[in-house]
N, C-alpha and C positions, 0 to 999 in steps of 0.2 A: 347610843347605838341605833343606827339608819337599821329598821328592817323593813323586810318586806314578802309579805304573803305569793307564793310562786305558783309557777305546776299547773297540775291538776287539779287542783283545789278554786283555783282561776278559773281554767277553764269549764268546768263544771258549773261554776256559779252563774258565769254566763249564759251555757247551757240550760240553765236550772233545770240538772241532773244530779242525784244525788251526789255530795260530796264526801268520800271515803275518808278521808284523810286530807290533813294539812302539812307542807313545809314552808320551811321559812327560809330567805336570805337575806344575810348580815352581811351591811356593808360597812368597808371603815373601819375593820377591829383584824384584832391576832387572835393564832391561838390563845397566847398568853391571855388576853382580856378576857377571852371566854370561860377557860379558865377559873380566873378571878372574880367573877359575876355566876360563881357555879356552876357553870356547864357541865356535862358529862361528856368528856371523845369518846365519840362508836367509829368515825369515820377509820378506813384503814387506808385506801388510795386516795382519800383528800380528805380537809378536815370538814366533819359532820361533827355536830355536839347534839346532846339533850338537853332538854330544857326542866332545872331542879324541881321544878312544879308540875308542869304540864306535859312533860316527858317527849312532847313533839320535836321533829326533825328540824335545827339550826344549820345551816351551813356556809360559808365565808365565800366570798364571792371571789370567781374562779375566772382561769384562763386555760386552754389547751390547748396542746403542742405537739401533731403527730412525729413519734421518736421511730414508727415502727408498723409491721402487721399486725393486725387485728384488734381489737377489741382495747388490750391491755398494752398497746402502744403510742401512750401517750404519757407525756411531761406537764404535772397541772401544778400553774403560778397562781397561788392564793396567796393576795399581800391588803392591808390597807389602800391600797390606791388603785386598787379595780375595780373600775363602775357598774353601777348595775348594768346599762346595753351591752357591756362588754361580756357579762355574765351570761345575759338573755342570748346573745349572738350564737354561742356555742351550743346549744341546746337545739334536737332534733328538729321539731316543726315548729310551726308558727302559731299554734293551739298553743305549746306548752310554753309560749316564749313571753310570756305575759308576765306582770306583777299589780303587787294593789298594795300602795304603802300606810301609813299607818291616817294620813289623811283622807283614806276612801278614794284617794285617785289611779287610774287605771294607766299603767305603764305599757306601753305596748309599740316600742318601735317596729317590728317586724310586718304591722298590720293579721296580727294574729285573730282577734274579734271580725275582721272583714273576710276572713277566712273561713269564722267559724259559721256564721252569716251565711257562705256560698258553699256550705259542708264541702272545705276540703281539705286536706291532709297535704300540706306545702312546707317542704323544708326549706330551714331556716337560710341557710347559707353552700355555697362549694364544700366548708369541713363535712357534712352530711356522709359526705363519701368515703372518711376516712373512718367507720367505725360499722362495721358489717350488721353491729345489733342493733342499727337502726335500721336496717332491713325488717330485720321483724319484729321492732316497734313499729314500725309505722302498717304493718300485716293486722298485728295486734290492737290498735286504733281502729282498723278499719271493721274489725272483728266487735269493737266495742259500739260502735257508731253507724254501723252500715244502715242496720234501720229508722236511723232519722237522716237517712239519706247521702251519709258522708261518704266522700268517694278519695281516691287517691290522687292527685293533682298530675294533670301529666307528663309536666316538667321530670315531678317528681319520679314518676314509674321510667321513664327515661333517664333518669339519675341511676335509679336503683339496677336498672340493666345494664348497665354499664359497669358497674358497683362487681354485677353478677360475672359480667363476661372477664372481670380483671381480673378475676380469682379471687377477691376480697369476703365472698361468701366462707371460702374454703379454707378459714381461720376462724370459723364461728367452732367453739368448746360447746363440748354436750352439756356442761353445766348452766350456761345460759341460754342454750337451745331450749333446755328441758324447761327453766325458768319461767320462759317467754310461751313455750305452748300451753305449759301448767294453766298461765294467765289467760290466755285464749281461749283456752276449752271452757273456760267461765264465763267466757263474754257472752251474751244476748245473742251475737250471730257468729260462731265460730267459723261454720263454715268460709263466711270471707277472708278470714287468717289464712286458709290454705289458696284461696282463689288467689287472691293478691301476688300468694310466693310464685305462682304458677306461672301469673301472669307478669312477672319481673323474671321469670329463671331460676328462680331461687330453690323453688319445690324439688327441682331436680337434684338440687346440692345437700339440699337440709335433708331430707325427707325423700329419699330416691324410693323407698317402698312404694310410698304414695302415688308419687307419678308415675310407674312404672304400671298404674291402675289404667292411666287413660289412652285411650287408642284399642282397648281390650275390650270385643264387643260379648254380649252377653242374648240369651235367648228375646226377642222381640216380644214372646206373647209372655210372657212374666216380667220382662225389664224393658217397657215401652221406651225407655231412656237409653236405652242400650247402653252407652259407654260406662262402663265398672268404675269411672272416675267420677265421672259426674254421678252414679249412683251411690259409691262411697261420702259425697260431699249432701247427696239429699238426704242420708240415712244418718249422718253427724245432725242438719239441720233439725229433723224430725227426734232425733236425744234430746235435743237439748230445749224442745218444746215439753218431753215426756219426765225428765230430770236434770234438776240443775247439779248433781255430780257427776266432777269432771273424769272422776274414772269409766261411770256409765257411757259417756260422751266418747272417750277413746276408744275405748272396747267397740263401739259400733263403730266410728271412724277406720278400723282396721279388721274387720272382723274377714273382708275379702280377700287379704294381701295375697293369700294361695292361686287368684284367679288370674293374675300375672304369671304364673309361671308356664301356665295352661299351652302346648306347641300353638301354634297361628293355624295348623294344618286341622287342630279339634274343635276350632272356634268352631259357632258359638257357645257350646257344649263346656262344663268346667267340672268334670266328675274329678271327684276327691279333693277340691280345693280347700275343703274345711282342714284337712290332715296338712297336707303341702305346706298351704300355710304358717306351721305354726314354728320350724327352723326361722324363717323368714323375720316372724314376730319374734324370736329369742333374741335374734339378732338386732333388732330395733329396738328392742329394750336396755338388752347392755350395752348398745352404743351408747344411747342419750340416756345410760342410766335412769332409766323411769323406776318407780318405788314399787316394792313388792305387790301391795296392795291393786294396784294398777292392771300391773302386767299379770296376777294371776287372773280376773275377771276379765281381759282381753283371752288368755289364751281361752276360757270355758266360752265364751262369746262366740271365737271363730271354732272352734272343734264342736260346739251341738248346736248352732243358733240352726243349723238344718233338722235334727232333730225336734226343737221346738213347735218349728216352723208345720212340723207332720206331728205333734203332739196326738193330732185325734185318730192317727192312723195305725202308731206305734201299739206292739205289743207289749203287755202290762208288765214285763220281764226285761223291756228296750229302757221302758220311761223311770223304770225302779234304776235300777244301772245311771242313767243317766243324772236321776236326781243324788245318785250315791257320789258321782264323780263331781258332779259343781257343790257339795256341800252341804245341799236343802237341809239333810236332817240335821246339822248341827246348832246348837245351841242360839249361836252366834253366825248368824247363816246369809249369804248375799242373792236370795234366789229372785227378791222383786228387783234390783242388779241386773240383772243377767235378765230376768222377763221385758223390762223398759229398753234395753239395748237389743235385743233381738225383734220388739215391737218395731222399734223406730229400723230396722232393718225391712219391714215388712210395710211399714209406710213410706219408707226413701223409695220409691220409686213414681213417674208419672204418672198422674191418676188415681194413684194408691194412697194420697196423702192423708184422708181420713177415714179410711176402713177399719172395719171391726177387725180386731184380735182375740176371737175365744180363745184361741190356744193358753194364752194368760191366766185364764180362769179356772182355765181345768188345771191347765196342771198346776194351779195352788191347790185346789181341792184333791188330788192324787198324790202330793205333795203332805198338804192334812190327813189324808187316812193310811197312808203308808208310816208316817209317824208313830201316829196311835196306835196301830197293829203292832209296832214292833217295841212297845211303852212296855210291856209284863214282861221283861227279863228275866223274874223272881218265878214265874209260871217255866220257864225254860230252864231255870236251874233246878226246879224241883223234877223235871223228867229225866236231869243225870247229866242233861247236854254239859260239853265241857269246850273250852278252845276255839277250833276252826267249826266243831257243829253248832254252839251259839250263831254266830256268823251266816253261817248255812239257814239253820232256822228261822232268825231275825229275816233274812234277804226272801224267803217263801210268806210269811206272813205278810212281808209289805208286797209281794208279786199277788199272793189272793185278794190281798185289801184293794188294790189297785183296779184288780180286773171286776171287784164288785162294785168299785166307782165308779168305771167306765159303763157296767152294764145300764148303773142308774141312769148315766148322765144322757145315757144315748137314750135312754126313756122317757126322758126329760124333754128331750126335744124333739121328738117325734112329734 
């Protein structure tokens, strides 16, 4: 059995970038044989096996045959007598189009190592264009790479506009959309995931909220950067320095959408966009089906991240309410969440990149004594309180506890 170590596991190596994971391709065999040598089938659209030991990904060396639009039309010939270039051919760039056999030698017709060399992102062949989620793989690369300087080849970004203007975007499925951003919001530089789509066309098709951000200008003396697009992509940048989850990271990537809606005749002025916004974001959610978890810390992001933002100004009766609607006092609570995505809102801006955020600080600590205040429950059932006056009483204790916070903290820093 010919194998051979593929991918990203390749490519990485060469990068000496950590390597996540390994697959493998098997040349020369059937299902049957893998089978018989104990393989496991996972594959469901071509065959993929496990490996009875080491559990890693096996897969038979392949051919594809556009039958069709999108994604899921194609016809794949996996037989004994497909060679590996034939395998490498089909594969999106010229990074992933590599092998290393079991002799330690480096298989690379494509010229993929002279690629990785001149960081660029260069697809493999014409089939490129028959499969829309290489669009954004290749966004997603750029998202992973950008900071050691890898950029989009510009054959390629010419490919992919083209890709865009044929309608071949407009068969990308929310299930792999969501997939591929999931993976991006993790990368080191997300923000280039959305530059990329933008700058092929693509942003408008996948993601019309987002583009819909730019050309939308905003106050000069708070948004030196003015366009709401390019402040959207400084305020993802700056998540994804403050926390590496990917919900935190969303949440701040969309936390504006409301500012879009804003008439052209109010610009630059965006009152209520925190509210406006959040139809918008429902809607972005159960398109591309985003997970509960997600989409509830986006919508608390875009409905108070202006309240945060006035934390020291608010009345100890705004920030109680406030902390009551995103959560804080529960047990199991997302409020440093919600404080890292509203930071990086308040550092995406020019200028702004590494300023202080008290607002964070206090309101853990208003956060911490609104807690405690409303801890003796068993003091409230002994004055007879019963129902909605629990409730009532609980919500005044943490309004006093708060405002005796506030008195200190502002003493504090005098």
């Amino acid at each position: 059995m010919k194998t051979y170590l593929v991918g990203g596991a390749v490519r990485d190596r060469l990068l000496d970038y950590p390597v996540e994971e390994r697959d493998w391709l098997v040349v020369g065999e059937t299902a049957e044989t893998m089978l018989a040598r104990g393989f496991r089938p996972v594959g469901k659209d071509f065959p993929v096996f496990l490996h009875p030991d080491t559990h890693e990904e096996y897969a038979l060396a392949r051919t594809e045959r556009k039958t069709g639009n999108g994604y899921k039309g194609f016809a794949v010939h996996a037989a004994p007598d497909v060679l590996l270039e034939e395998d490498l051919q089909r594969r999106d760039l010229t990074i992933n189009a590599m092998a290393i056999g079991d002799d330690g030698v480096l298989v690379d017709p494509f010229r993929g190592r002279f690629d990785l060399e001149q960081r660029l992102l260069r697809h493999v062949s014409p089939a490129f264009s028959e499969d829309p989620v290489r669009i954004l793989r290749a966004a997603r690369f750029a998202a992973r790479y950008a900071h050691l300087g890898f950029r989009v080849a510009d054959e390629t970004m010419a490919l992919m506009e083209r890709m865009v203007a044929a309608g071949e975007a407009d068969y990308l499925v929310s299930e792999r959309v969501w997939a591929e951003l999931h993976k991006a919001l993790l990368e080191r530089t997300p923000q280039a995931f959305f530059q990329v789509l933008r700058d092929c066309g693509a942003l408008r098709v996948v993601f019309p909220e987002i583009d819909a951000l730019f050309g939308v200008p905003q106050p000069e003396k708070y948004h030196p950067e003015i366009d709401t697009g390019v402040h959207a992509l400084m305020v993802l940048e700056q998540a994804a320095r403050l926390s590496a989850k990917a919900e935190v990271r969303l949440a701040a990537l969309l936390h504006d959408l409301g500012k879009a809606l804003t008439p052209a005749e109010h610009w630059p002025s965006h009152h209520g966009h925190e509210k406006k916004g959040l139809p918008v974001l429902q809607r972005f959610c159960e398109r591309l089906r985003v997970p509960k978890p997600f989409k509830s810390l986006s919508v608390q992001v875009m409905e108070y991240h202006t309240h945060c933002h006035r934390a020291l100004e608010l009345r100890a009766d705004t920030l109680v309410d406030m902390l009551l609607a995103i959560g804080a006092f529960k047990p199991e609570n997302r409020l440093e969440e919600f404080l890292a995505a509203c930071e990086a809102d308040a550092r995406g801006r020019t200028g702004f990149e590494g300023c202080d955020y008290p607002q964070a600080d206090y309101i853990r600590g208003a956060a911490a004594a609104a807690a405690a205040a409303a801890a003796d429950t068993d003091g409230l059932l002994g004055q007879g309180l019963r129902g909605e006056q629990i409730g009532a009483a609980i919500r005044r204790s943490r309004i006093q506890a708060v405002n005796n916070y506030k008195t200190r903290y502002q003493s504090s820093v005098l």
